[in-house]
Steps between C-alpha positions, in 0.01 A plus 500: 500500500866417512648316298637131635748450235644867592684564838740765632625849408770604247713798560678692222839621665591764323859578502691861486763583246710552815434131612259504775143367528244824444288588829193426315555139569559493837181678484288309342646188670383656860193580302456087393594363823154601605298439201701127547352435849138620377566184220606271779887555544566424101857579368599862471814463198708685271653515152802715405768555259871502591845485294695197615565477894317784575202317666758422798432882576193495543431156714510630866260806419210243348569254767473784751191638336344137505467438146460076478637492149728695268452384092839692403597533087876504438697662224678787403258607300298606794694800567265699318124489463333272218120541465561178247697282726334577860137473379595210306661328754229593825220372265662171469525505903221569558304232212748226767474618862141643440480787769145619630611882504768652347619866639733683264581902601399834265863586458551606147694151447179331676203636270729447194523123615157451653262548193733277310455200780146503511410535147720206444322334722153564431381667835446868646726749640370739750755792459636757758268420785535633848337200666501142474284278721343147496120487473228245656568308172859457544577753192750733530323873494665760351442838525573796331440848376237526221301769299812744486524403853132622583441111680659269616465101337547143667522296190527131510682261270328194376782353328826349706754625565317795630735815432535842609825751516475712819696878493831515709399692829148340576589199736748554759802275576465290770786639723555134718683171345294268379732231515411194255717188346466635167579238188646650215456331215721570167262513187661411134423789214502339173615886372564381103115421485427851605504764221629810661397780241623806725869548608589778763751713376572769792334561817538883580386525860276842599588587900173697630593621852112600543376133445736337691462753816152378492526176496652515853425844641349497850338841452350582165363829429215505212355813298176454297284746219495701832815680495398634226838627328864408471541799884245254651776173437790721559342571869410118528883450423601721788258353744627141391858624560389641835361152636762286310251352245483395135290706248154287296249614332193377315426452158345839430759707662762293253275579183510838602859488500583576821636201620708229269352185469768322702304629837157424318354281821152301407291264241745607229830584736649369783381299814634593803483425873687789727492541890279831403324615226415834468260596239512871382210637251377157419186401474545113552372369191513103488763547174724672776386329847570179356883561486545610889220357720734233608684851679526460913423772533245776241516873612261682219514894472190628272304792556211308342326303845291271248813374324550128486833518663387542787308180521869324486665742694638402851534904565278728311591872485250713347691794367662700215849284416641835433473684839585186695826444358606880516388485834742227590764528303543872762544275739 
Protein backbone atom coordinates (compact mmCIF):
# COMPACT_ATOMS: atom_id res chain seq x y z
CA UNK A 1 0.00 0.00 0.00
CA UNK A 2 1.28 3.51 -0.35
CA UNK A 3 3.11 4.95 1.72
CA UNK A 4 1.48 8.09 3.91
CA UNK A 5 4.69 9.63 4.83
CA UNK A 6 5.64 9.56 0.90
CA UNK A 7 3.79 11.88 -1.64
CA UNK A 8 4.52 13.19 -5.15
CA UNK A 9 6.89 12.49 -8.07
CA UNK A 10 10.54 13.59 -8.57
CA UNK A 11 11.86 14.31 -11.97
CA UNK A 12 15.57 14.17 -12.86
CA UNK A 13 16.05 17.04 -15.54
CA UNK A 14 18.72 16.16 -17.26
CA UNK A 15 20.54 18.90 -18.92
CA UNK A 16 22.57 18.94 -22.46
CA UNK A 17 26.14 20.06 -22.76
CA UNK A 18 24.57 22.59 -25.17
CA UNK A 19 22.24 23.93 -22.34
CA UNK A 20 18.85 22.68 -22.93
CA UNK A 21 16.63 20.30 -20.94
CA UNK A 22 16.92 16.56 -22.77
CA UNK A 23 13.45 15.37 -24.40
CA UNK A 24 13.42 12.51 -22.11
CA UNK A 25 12.03 14.72 -19.48
CA UNK A 26 9.42 16.27 -21.07
CA UNK A 27 8.65 12.75 -21.65
CA UNK A 28 8.49 11.28 -18.75
CA UNK A 29 6.78 14.36 -17.23
CA UNK A 30 3.67 13.78 -19.84
CA UNK A 31 4.21 10.23 -18.81
CA UNK A 32 3.70 11.29 -14.69
CA UNK A 33 0.99 13.65 -15.20
CA UNK A 34 -1.14 10.59 -15.59
CA UNK A 35 0.31 8.22 -13.19
CA UNK A 36 -0.31 11.67 -10.76
CA UNK A 37 -4.10 11.74 -11.34
CA UNK A 38 -4.32 7.77 -10.84
CA UNK A 39 -2.59 8.83 -7.08
CA UNK A 40 -5.15 11.56 -6.64
CA UNK A 41 -3.64 14.76 -8.37
CA UNK A 42 -0.19 14.44 -6.13
CA UNK A 43 2.74 16.75 -7.19
CA UNK A 44 4.50 15.97 -10.42
CA UNK A 45 8.34 17.90 -9.63
CA UNK A 46 11.75 18.18 -10.77
CA UNK A 47 15.41 18.38 -9.77
CA UNK A 48 18.20 19.76 -12.01
CA UNK A 49 21.59 21.08 -12.14
CA UNK A 50 22.49 24.51 -13.57
CA UNK A 51 25.72 26.90 -13.47
CA UNK A 52 24.72 30.20 -11.92
CA UNK A 53 21.62 32.03 -13.64
CA UNK A 54 21.00 29.48 -15.90
CA UNK A 55 17.73 28.23 -14.26
CA UNK A 56 16.13 31.65 -15.61
CA UNK A 57 16.32 29.67 -19.03
CA UNK A 58 14.57 27.20 -18.34
CA UNK A 59 11.44 28.73 -16.16
CA UNK A 60 8.77 29.36 -18.92
CA UNK A 61 9.29 25.77 -20.53
CA UNK A 62 8.53 23.93 -16.86
CA UNK A 63 5.85 26.38 -16.13
CA UNK A 64 4.45 25.69 -19.59
CA UNK A 65 4.86 21.97 -19.20
CA UNK A 66 3.05 22.20 -15.70
CA UNK A 67 5.72 21.12 -13.52
CA UNK A 68 4.47 22.53 -9.69
CA UNK A 69 8.02 22.67 -8.43
CA UNK A 70 11.57 23.08 -9.70
CA UNK A 71 14.47 21.94 -6.77
CA UNK A 72 17.37 23.73 -8.91
CA UNK A 73 21.38 23.17 -7.63
CA UNK A 74 23.60 26.17 -8.41
CA UNK A 75 27.29 26.33 -9.11
CA UNK A 76 29.75 26.33 -11.62
CA UNK A 77 30.68 23.21 -11.00
CA UNK A 78 27.60 21.92 -12.65
CA UNK A 79 28.79 22.49 -16.04
CA UNK A 80 29.86 19.09 -16.30
CA UNK A 81 28.47 15.82 -15.02
CA UNK A 82 29.43 14.53 -11.37
CA UNK A 83 28.15 11.00 -10.53
CA UNK A 84 29.61 12.14 -6.82
CA UNK A 85 27.94 15.42 -6.50
CA UNK A 86 24.39 14.76 -8.29
CA UNK A 87 23.71 11.42 -6.55
CA UNK A 88 24.92 12.88 -3.46
CA UNK A 89 22.97 15.76 -3.55
CA UNK A 90 19.30 14.03 -5.04
CA UNK A 91 19.65 11.48 -2.15
CA UNK A 92 19.68 14.17 0.36
CA UNK A 93 16.40 15.57 -1.54
CA UNK A 94 14.87 13.07 -1.62
CA UNK A 95 15.63 11.68 2.47
CA UNK A 96 13.67 15.76 2.96
CA UNK A 97 10.85 16.13 0.42
CA UNK A 98 10.17 12.28 0.44
CA UNK A 99 8.66 11.69 -3.15
CA UNK A 100 6.33 8.55 -3.78
CA UNK A 101 7.92 7.87 -7.36
CA UNK A 102 10.86 9.05 -8.71
CA UNK A 103 11.30 8.92 -12.78
CA UNK A 104 14.86 9.42 -13.93
CA UNK A 105 15.56 8.70 -18.04
CA UNK A 106 18.08 5.70 -19.58
CA UNK A 107 20.31 8.30 -21.11
CA UNK A 108 23.83 7.22 -20.59
CA UNK A 109 24.12 10.21 -17.91
CA UNK A 110 20.69 8.72 -16.37
CA UNK A 111 21.72 4.92 -15.70
CA UNK A 112 25.17 6.17 -14.52
CA UNK A 113 23.19 8.33 -11.87
CA UNK A 114 20.22 6.07 -11.20
CA UNK A 115 21.89 2.91 -9.60
CA UNK A 116 23.88 5.28 -7.49
CA UNK A 117 20.42 7.02 -6.04
CA UNK A 118 18.76 4.02 -5.15
CA UNK A 119 21.45 2.05 -3.64
CA UNK A 120 22.03 5.01 -1.49
CA UNK A 121 18.88 4.87 -0.57
CA UNK A 122 18.10 1.42 0.14
CA UNK A 123 15.23 0.70 -2.45
CA UNK A 124 14.84 -0.89 -6.09
CA UNK A 125 15.41 0.40 -9.45
CA UNK A 126 13.41 -0.98 -12.25
CA UNK A 127 15.77 -0.17 -15.25
CA UNK A 128 14.94 0.66 -18.96
CA UNK A 129 11.27 -0.12 -18.90
CA UNK A 130 8.88 0.66 -21.68
CA UNK A 131 5.86 1.05 -19.40
CA UNK A 132 5.03 2.51 -16.23
CA UNK A 133 1.54 2.29 -14.72
CA UNK A 134 -0.16 2.44 -11.26
CA UNK A 135 -1.67 -0.83 -10.00
CA UNK A 136 -4.96 -1.59 -7.76
CA UNK A 137 -2.44 -1.18 -4.86
CA UNK A 138 -1.34 2.20 -5.66
CA UNK A 139 2.35 0.85 -6.67
CA UNK A 140 3.90 2.08 -9.47
CA UNK A 141 4.26 -1.04 -12.16
CA UNK A 142 7.02 -1.19 -14.17
CA UNK A 143 7.55 -3.05 -17.01
CA UNK A 144 10.18 -4.21 -18.99
CA UNK A 145 11.99 -6.57 -21.26
CA UNK A 146 13.25 -9.77 -19.53
CA UNK A 147 14.85 -13.22 -20.40
CA UNK A 148 17.08 -11.64 -23.28
CA UNK A 149 13.92 -9.96 -24.07
CA UNK A 150 11.93 -13.37 -24.48
CA UNK A 151 9.01 -11.67 -21.79
CA UNK A 152 8.05 -8.98 -20.76
CA UNK A 153 8.10 -8.07 -16.53
CA UNK A 154 5.84 -5.64 -14.35
CA UNK A 155 7.95 -5.51 -11.29
CA UNK A 156 6.90 -3.68 -8.25
CA UNK A 157 8.95 -1.80 -5.69
CA UNK A 158 8.33 -2.33 -2.06
CA UNK A 159 10.60 0.19 -0.81
CA UNK A 160 9.88 4.23 -1.32
CA UNK A 161 10.83 6.06 -3.36
CA UNK A 162 9.78 3.63 -5.97
CA UNK A 163 12.33 4.08 -9.00
CA UNK A 164 12.58 3.25 -12.50
CA UNK A 165 14.63 5.00 -15.59
CA UNK A 166 12.45 4.84 -18.74
CA UNK A 167 14.51 4.88 -22.48
CA UNK A 168 14.26 8.27 -24.43
CA UNK A 169 11.59 7.57 -27.25
CA UNK A 170 8.90 5.48 -25.26
CA UNK A 171 6.42 8.24 -23.98
CA UNK A 172 5.49 10.90 -26.26
CA UNK A 173 5.53 14.66 -25.50
CA UNK A 174 2.47 16.07 -24.79
CA UNK A 175 2.28 18.59 -27.75
CA UNK A 176 -0.40 21.28 -25.73
CA UNK A 177 0.76 23.78 -22.73
CA UNK A 178 0.18 22.65 -19.65
CA UNK A 179 0.29 25.82 -18.05
CA UNK A 180 1.06 25.63 -14.11
CA UNK A 181 2.41 28.35 -11.35
CA UNK A 182 5.47 26.48 -10.94
CA UNK A 183 7.69 27.33 -7.54
CA UNK A 184 11.19 27.08 -7.96
CA UNK A 185 12.90 26.57 -5.14
CA UNK A 186 16.90 27.15 -4.86
CA UNK A 187 18.53 24.13 -2.94
CA UNK A 188 22.08 24.78 -1.00
CA UNK A 189 25.01 22.03 -2.00
CA UNK A 190 27.30 21.75 0.82
CA UNK A 191 30.04 20.70 -2.23
CA UNK A 192 33.32 20.56 0.36
CA UNK A 193 31.49 17.56 2.16
CA UNK A 194 31.32 15.76 -1.11
CA UNK A 195 34.48 13.83 -2.14
CA UNK A 196 34.61 14.09 -5.85
CA UNK A 197 37.16 11.23 -6.82
CA UNK A 198 36.72 11.65 -10.77
CA UNK A 199 37.59 14.92 -12.66
CA UNK A 200 36.58 15.28 -16.44
CA UNK A 201 39.38 16.15 -18.39
CA UNK A 202 38.02 16.49 -22.18
CA UNK A 203 34.79 15.77 -23.65
CA UNK A 204 35.41 14.70 -27.38
CA UNK A 205 31.93 14.70 -28.88
CA UNK A 206 31.11 11.63 -31.63
CA UNK A 207 28.37 13.21 -34.38
CA UNK A 208 26.40 9.97 -35.75
CA UNK A 209 24.20 11.30 -38.59
CA UNK A 210 22.40 7.70 -38.58
CA UNK A 211 21.23 8.04 -34.87
CA UNK A 212 20.19 11.33 -34.96
CA UNK A 213 18.09 10.87 -38.41
CA UNK A 214 16.25 8.40 -36.39
CA UNK A 215 15.44 9.99 -33.67
CA UNK A 216 13.18 12.29 -35.78
CA UNK A 217 12.67 10.61 -39.14
CA UNK A 218 9.03 10.38 -40.25
CA UNK A 219 9.72 7.40 -42.51
CA UNK A 220 12.13 4.77 -41.32
CA UNK A 221 13.08 1.98 -43.45
CA UNK A 222 14.26 -1.34 -41.44
CA UNK A 223 16.25 -4.52 -42.83
CA UNK A 224 16.38 -7.70 -40.66
CA UNK A 225 18.52 -11.44 -40.93
CA UNK A 226 16.29 -11.33 -44.11
CA UNK A 227 18.27 -9.44 -46.48
CA UNK A 228 20.52 -11.71 -46.13
CA UNK A 229 23.86 -9.88 -47.38
CA UNK A 230 25.45 -6.46 -47.45
CA UNK A 231 23.28 -6.24 -51.82
CA UNK A 232 20.14 -6.91 -49.69
CA UNK A 233 20.93 -3.35 -47.36
CA UNK A 234 22.38 -1.64 -50.31
CA UNK A 235 18.76 -2.18 -52.11
CA UNK A 236 17.00 -1.23 -48.72
CA UNK A 237 19.21 2.01 -49.00
CA UNK A 238 17.87 2.79 -52.44
CA UNK A 239 14.30 2.09 -51.60
CA UNK A 240 14.73 4.39 -48.40
CA UNK A 241 16.18 7.09 -50.69
CA UNK A 242 13.28 6.55 -53.08
CA UNK A 243 10.48 7.26 -50.33
CA UNK A 244 12.62 9.83 -48.37
CA UNK A 245 13.23 7.57 -45.30
CA UNK A 246 15.93 6.78 -42.74
CA UNK A 247 17.73 3.35 -42.82
CA UNK A 248 17.28 0.70 -39.16
CA UNK A 249 17.92 -2.44 -38.70
CA UNK A 250 17.75 -5.08 -36.00
CA UNK A 251 20.17 -6.54 -33.88
CA UNK A 252 21.07 -9.52 -36.05
CA UNK A 253 21.48 -7.71 -39.24
CA UNK A 254 24.11 -5.33 -37.09
CA UNK A 255 26.02 -8.55 -35.75
CA UNK A 256 26.20 -9.60 -39.12
CA UNK A 257 27.77 -6.48 -39.99
CA UNK A 258 25.65 -5.13 -42.28
CA UNK A 259 24.35 -2.34 -40.63
CA UNK A 260 26.44 -0.10 -37.85
CA UNK A 261 25.11 -0.11 -34.62
CA UNK A 262 24.07 3.54 -34.73
CA UNK A 263 20.73 2.34 -36.78
CA UNK A 264 20.52 -0.82 -34.39
CA UNK A 265 16.51 -0.16 -33.54
CA UNK A 266 15.16 -2.56 -30.49
CA UNK A 267 15.71 -4.11 -26.76
CA UNK A 268 19.41 -3.29 -27.13
CA UNK A 269 19.14 -0.13 -29.80
CA UNK A 270 17.03 2.55 -30.34
CA UNK A 271 13.25 3.34 -29.68
CA UNK A 272 11.56 4.99 -32.18
CA UNK A 273 8.10 6.30 -33.14
CA UNK A 274 7.88 7.34 -37.12
CA UNK A 275 4.67 8.27 -39.18
CA UNK A 276 5.48 4.68 -40.98
CA UNK A 277 7.34 1.86 -40.27
CA UNK A 278 8.23 -0.39 -42.75
CA UNK A 279 9.64 -3.63 -41.76
CA UNK A 280 11.79 -5.47 -44.45
CA UNK A 281 13.01 -9.27 -43.73
CA UNK A 282 12.13 -9.10 -40.11
CA UNK A 283 10.66 -11.43 -38.29
CA UNK A 284 9.28 -9.24 -35.33
CA UNK A 285 10.94 -10.70 -32.50
CA UNK A 286 9.92 -8.93 -29.09
CA UNK A 287 13.99 -7.87 -28.77
CA UNK A 288 13.16 -5.86 -32.07
CA UNK A 289 9.21 -5.06 -31.82
CA UNK A 290 9.79 -3.53 -28.64
CA UNK A 291 11.80 -0.56 -30.14
CA UNK A 292 9.03 0.52 -32.92
CA UNK A 293 5.51 -0.60 -31.90
CA UNK A 294 4.85 2.86 -30.74
CA UNK A 295 5.20 3.47 -35.03
CA UNK A 296 1.70 5.11 -36.58
CA UNK A 297 1.88 3.39 -38.85
CA UNK A 298 3.75 -0.74 -39.37
CA UNK A 299 3.98 -1.86 -43.10
CA UNK A 300 5.82 -5.52 -42.76
CA UNK A 301 7.28 -7.16 -46.04
CA UNK A 302 8.21 -11.04 -45.28
CA UNK A 303 7.72 -13.79 -47.50
CA UNK A 304 7.20 -15.91 -44.37
CA UNK A 305 2.93 -15.51 -43.74
CA UNK A 306 3.45 -17.08 -40.10
CA UNK A 307 5.96 -14.41 -39.10
CA UNK A 308 5.20 -12.43 -35.99
CA UNK A 309 5.36 -9.18 -37.77
CA UNK A 310 2.56 -9.45 -39.08
CA UNK A 311 0.58 -9.66 -35.93
CA UNK A 312 1.82 -5.81 -35.36
CA UNK A 313 1.63 -4.85 -38.73
CA UNK A 314 -1.00 -2.20 -39.82
CA UNK A 315 -0.21 -3.44 -43.66
CA UNK A 316 1.07 -6.88 -44.17
CA UNK A 317 2.70 -7.73 -47.52
CA UNK A 318 3.51 -11.24 -48.00
CA UNK A 319 6.35 -11.26 -50.44
CA UNK A 320 10.07 -11.59 -51.33
CA UNK A 321 11.70 -7.94 -50.06
CA UNK A 322 13.88 -8.38 -53.01
CA UNK A 323 11.44 -8.37 -56.01
CA UNK A 324 9.25 -5.72 -54.42
CA UNK A 325 11.74 -3.12 -54.20
CA UNK A 326 13.20 -3.79 -57.81
CA UNK A 327 9.83 -3.69 -58.85
CA UNK A 328 9.34 -0.19 -57.57
CA UNK A 329 12.26 1.36 -57.65
CA UNK A 330 11.34 0.92 -62.11
CA UNK A 331 8.86 2.98 -61.37
Amino acid sequence: MPNENNSGILIYAQLTRECYVHTVFFELLNKAKELAQKLGGVDVNAVVFTVPGQIECFKEAFRNMGVNKVYYYENEIFKDYSTEYYSKLIVELVKNTKPEIMLIGATNQGRDLAPRVSGALHTGLTADCTGLDINEKGLLAATRPTFGGQLMATILCKNYPQMATIRPNVFKVNPENNYAETEFISCSANLAEIKNRVKLKEFKKIIENEINELDSAEIIVAGGKGLKNEKGFELLKRFADKIGGVIGATRVAVEMGLAPVSAQIGQTGKTVHPKIYIACGISGAVQHTIGMEGSEHIIAINNDENAPIFDIADTGIVGDFFEIAEEFLKG
